[in-house]
N, C-alpha and C positions, 0 to 999 in steps of 0.2 A: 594494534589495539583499537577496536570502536567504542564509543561514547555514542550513548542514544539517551537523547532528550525530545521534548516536545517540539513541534515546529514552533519557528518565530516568523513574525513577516519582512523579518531581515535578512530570510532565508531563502526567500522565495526565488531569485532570479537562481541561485548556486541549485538550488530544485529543479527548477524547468531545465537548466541545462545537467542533471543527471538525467531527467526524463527525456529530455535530447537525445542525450549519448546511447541511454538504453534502448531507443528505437522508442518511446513512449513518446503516446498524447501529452502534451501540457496544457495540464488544467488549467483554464485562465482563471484571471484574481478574482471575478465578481463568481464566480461558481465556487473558488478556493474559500470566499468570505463566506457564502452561505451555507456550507459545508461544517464551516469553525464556529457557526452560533450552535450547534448539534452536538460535538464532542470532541471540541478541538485534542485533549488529551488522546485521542486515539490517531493523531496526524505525528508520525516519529518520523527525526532523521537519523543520521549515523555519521557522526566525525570521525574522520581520522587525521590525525596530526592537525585538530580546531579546521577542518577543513569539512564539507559538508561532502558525505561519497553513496550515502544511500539514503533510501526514504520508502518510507511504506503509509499507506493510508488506509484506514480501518473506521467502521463507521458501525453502529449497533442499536435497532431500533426499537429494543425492549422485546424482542423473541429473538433475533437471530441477529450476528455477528456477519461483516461482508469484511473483506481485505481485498484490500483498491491500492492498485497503481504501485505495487513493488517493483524496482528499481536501484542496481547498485553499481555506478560507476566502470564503463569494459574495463578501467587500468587498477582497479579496485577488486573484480571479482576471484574467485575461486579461494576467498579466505575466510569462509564461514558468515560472512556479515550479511548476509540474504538471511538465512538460518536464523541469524541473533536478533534481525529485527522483526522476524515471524514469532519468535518465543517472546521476545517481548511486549508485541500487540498482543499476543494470545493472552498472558500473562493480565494485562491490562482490563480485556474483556470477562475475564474469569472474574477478575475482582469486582467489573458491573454484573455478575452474577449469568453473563452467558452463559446458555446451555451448548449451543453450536456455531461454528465457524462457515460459511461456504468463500467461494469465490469462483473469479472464471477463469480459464484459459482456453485463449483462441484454441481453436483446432489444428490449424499446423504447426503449433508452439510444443513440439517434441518432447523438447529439453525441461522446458517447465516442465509440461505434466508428470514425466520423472523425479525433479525435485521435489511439489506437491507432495507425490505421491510418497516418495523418502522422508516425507513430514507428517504423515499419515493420513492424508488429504486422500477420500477416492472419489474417483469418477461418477459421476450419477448420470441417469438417463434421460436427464430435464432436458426440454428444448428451452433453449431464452427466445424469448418472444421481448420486444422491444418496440416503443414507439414516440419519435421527436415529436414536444407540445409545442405550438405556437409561442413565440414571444410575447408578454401580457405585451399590449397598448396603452 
């Protein structure tokens, strides 16, 4: 059984080490805090047995809906909980009146793009163009 609620920041080390496990970046905490003044309701984990095993991050900036940093524990996976915590941001988003969903996945991530795509997530032809700003002084 999972339970999905809002993150807490009591959560946060049981997170970076899902994000660990899954091969995932961990967002450090000053980027994690600036993130949750935006829409922290859109930051879910997933307990199982009161135990933190997955986590999705989602973020919406009054046009368009992103889903950042899904993650669900290796000893955890293949039991739908990847799934419940996409229908549940989705879920979340619809109710701030989003129209649409995107996200990314790398290009050798196979496996994702299969799951995505059995979400009914497709491919588009965008290039991501990307560029690190300076740290203010």
């Amino acid at each position: 059984m999972l339970q999905i609620r809002e993150f807490q920041w009591s959560d946060y080390d049981t997170v970076a080490a899902v994000w660990a496990a899954a091969g995932r970046e961990v967002v450090p905490r000053a980027e994690l805090a600036a993130k949750l003044t935006r829409d922290p309701e859109l930051f879910l984990v997933g307990l199982s047995d009161d135990a933190v095993v997955a986590v999705v991050m989602g973020t919406y900036d009054g046009r368009r809906g992103w889903i950042l940093r899904l993650a669900v524990d290796p000893s955890h996976r293949r039991r739908g909980f990847a799934s419940r915590m996409v229908a549940e941001l989705e879920s979340r988003l619809q109710k701030l009146g989003c129209p649409r969903v995107n996200l990314l996945v790398m290009p050798d991530n196979e496996a994702g793009l299969r799951f995505w795509q059995a979400l009914g997530y497709l491919p588009m032809p965008d290039v991501l163009c990307t560029k690190p700003l300076p740290t203010p002084t």
